[in-house]
Backbone as a printed PyTorch tensor [residue, N CA C, xyz], in Angstrom:
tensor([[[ 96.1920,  26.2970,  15.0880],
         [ 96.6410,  27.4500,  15.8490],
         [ 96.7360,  28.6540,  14.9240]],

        [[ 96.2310,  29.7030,  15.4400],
         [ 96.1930,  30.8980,  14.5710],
         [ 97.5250,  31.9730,  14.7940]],

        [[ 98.1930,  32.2360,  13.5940],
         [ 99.4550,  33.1750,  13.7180],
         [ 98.8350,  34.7920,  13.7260]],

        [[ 99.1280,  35.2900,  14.6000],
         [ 98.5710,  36.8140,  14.5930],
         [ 99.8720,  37.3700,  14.7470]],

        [[ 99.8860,  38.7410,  13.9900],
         [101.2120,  39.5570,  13.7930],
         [100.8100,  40.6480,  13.8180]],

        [[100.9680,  42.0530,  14.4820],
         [100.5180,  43.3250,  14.5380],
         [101.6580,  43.8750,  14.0240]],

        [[101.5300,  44.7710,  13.4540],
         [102.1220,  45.7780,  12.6200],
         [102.5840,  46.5010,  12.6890]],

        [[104.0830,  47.5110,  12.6600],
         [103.3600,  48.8570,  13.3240],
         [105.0670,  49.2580,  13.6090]],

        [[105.1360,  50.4940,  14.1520],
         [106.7840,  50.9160,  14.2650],
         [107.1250,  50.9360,  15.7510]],

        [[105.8590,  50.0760,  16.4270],
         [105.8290,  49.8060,  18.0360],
         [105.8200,  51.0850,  19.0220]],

        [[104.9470,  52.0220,  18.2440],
         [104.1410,  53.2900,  18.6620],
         [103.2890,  52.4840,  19.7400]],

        [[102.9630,  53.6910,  20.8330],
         [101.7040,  53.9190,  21.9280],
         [100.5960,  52.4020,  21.4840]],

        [[ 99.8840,  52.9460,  20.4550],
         [ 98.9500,  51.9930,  19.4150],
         [ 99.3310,  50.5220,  19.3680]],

        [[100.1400,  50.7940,  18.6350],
         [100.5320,  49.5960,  18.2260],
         [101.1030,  48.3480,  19.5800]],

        [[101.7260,  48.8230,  20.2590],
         [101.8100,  47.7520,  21.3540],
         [100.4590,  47.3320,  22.1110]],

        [[ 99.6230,  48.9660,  21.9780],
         [ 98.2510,  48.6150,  23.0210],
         [ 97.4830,  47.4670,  21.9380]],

        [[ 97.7200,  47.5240,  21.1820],
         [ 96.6890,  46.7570,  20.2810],
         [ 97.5560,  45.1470,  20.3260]],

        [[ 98.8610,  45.0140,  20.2860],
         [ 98.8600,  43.3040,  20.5090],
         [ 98.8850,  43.3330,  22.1030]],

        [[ 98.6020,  43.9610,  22.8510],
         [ 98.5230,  43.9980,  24.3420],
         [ 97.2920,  43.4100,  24.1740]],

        [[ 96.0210,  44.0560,  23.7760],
         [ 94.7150,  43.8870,  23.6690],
         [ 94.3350,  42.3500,  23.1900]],

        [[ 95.0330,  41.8530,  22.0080],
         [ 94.5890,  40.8300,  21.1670],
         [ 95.0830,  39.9660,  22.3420]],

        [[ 95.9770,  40.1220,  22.8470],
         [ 96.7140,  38.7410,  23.6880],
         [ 95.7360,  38.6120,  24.5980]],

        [[ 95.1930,  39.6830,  25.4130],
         [ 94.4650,  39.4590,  26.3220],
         [ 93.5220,  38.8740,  26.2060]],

        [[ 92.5310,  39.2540,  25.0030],
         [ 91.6090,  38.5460,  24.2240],
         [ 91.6690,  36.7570,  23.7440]],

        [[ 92.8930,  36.6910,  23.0070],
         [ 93.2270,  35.6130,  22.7550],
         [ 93.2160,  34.2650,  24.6260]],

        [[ 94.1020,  34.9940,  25.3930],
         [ 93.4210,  34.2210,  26.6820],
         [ 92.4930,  34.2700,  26.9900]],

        [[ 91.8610,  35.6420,  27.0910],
         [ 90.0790,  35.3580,  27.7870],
         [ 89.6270,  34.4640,  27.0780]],

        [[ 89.5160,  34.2170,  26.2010],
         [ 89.1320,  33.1880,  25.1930],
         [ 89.3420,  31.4010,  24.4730]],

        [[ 90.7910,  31.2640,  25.6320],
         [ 90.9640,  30.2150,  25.5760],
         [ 91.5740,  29.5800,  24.5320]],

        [[ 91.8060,  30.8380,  22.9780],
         [ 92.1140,  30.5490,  21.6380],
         [ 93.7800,  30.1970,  21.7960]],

        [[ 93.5980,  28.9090,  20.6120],
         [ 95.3060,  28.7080,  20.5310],
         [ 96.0160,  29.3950,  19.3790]],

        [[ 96.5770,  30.4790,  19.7660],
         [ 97.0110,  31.7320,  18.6310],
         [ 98.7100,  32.0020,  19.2370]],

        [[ 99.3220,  32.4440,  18.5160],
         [100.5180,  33.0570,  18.6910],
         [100.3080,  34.2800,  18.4230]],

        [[100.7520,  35.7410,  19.3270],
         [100.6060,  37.3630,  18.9940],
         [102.1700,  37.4700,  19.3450]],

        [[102.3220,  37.9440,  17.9420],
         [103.5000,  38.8470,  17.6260],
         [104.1330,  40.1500,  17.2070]],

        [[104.7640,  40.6860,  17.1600],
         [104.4150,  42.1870,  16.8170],
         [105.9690,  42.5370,  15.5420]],

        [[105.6990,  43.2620,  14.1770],
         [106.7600,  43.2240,  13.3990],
         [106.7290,  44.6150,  12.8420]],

        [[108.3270,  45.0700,  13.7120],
         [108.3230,  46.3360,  13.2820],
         [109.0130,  47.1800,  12.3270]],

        [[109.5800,  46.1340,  11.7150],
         [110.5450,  45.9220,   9.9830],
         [109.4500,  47.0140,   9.3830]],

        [[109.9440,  47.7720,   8.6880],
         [108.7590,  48.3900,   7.9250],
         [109.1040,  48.1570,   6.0860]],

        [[110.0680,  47.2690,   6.2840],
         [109.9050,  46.6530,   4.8450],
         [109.0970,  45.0480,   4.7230]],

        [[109.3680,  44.4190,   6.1290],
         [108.3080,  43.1550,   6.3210],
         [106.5320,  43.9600,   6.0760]],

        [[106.6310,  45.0550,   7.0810],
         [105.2250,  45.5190,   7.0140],
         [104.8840,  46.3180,   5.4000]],

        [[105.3160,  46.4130,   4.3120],
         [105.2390,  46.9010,   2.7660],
         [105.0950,  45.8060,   2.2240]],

        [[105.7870,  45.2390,   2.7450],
         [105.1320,  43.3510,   1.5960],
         [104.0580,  43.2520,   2.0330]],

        [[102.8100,  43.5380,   3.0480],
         [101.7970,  43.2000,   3.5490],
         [100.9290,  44.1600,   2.8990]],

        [[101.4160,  45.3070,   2.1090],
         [100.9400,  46.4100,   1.5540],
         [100.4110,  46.8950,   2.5860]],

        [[100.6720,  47.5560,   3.4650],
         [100.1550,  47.9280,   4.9530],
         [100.4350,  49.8020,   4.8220]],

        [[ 99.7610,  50.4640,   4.4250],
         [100.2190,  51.9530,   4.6010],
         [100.0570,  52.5470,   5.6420]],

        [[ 99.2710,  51.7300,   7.1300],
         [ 98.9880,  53.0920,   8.0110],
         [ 98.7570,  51.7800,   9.1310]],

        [[ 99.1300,  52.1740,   9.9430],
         [ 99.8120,  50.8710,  10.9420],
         [ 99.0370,  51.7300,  12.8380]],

        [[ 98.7070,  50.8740,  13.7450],
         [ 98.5150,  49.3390,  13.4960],
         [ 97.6860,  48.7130,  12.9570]],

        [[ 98.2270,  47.4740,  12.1560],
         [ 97.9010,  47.0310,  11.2030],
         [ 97.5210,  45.2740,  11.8340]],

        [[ 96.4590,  44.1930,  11.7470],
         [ 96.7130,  43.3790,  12.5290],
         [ 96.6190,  42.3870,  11.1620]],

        [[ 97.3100,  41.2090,  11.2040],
         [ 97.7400,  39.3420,   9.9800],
         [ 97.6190,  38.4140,  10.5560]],

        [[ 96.3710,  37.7710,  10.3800],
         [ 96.1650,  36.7540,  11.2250],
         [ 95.9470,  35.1050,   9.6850]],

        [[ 96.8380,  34.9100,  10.3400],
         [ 97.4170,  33.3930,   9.2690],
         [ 97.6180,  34.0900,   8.2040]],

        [[ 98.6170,  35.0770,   7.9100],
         [ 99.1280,  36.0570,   6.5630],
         [ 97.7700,  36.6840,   5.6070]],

        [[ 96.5270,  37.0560,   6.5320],
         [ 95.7240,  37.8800,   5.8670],
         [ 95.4510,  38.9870,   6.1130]],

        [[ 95.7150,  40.4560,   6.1140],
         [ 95.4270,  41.6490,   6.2980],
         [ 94.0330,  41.7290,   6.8630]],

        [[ 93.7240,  41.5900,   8.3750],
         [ 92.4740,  41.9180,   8.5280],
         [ 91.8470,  43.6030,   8.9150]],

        [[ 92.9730,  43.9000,   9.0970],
         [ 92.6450,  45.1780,  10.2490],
         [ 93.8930,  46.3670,   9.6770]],

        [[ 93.4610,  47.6820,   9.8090],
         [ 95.1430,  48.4460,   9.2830],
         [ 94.3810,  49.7600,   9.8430]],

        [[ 95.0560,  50.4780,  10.6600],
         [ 94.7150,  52.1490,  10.2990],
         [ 94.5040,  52.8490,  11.5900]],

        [[ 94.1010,  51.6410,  12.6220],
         [ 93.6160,  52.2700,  14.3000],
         [ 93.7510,  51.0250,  14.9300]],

        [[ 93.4450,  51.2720,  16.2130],
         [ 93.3620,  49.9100,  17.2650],
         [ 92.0280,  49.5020,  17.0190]],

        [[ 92.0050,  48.2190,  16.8690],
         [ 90.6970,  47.8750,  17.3710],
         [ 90.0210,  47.5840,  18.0860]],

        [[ 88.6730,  47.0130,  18.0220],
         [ 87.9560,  47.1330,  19.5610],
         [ 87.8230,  45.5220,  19.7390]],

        [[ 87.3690,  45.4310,  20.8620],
         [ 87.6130,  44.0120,  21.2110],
         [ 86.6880,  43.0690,  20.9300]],

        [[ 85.4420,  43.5660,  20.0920],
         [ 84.4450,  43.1910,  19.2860],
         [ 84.8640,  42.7980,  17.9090]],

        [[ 85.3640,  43.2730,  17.7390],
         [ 86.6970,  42.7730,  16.1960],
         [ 86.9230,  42.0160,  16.9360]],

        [[ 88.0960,  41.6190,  17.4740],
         [ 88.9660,  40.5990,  17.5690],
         [ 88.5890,  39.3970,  18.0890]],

        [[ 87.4430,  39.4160,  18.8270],
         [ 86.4220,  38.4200,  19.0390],
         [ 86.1100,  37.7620,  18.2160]],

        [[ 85.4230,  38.5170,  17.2970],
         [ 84.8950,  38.4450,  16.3060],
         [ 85.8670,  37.4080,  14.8840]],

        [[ 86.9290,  38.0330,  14.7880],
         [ 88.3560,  37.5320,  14.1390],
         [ 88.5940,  35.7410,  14.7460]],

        [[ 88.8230,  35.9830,  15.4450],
         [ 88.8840,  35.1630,  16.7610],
         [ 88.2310,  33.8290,  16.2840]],

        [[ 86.5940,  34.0610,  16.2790],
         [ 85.6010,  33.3720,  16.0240],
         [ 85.8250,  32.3430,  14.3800]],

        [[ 86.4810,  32.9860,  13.6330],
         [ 86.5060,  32.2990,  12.2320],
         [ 87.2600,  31.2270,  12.5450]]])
């Protein structure tokens, strides 16, 4: 099961983007947990400067904008 954690100070962005992954994550059938962490000292240990930011099994994949759902597919896929 894959841990996904979005990033972020739970701005506009940042919710649309674990809104997005979740949706994704069902269309898809994937067994993932989406969470969202808006500690911004949890998000500095991730070295994260510009949020939303997406951690999927504690690896920085994504940081700076939302992404598109071709990413996360894509993410998804590994």
């Amino acid at each position: 099961m894959k841990n996904i954690i979005v990033l972020g100070s739970g701005c506009t962005k940042c919710v649309k983007t674990a809104e997005l992954i979740a949706e994704v994550v069902k269309e898809h059938g994937v067994a993932a947990t989406v969470s969202k962490e808006t500690n911004p000292e949890v998000i500095m240990g991730y070295g994260v400067m510009s949020t939303p930011a997406v951690v999927i099994d504690e690896q920085v994949v994504h940081s700076g904008s939302m992404p598109q759902k071709a990413q996360i597919e894509a993410w998804l896929a590994k």
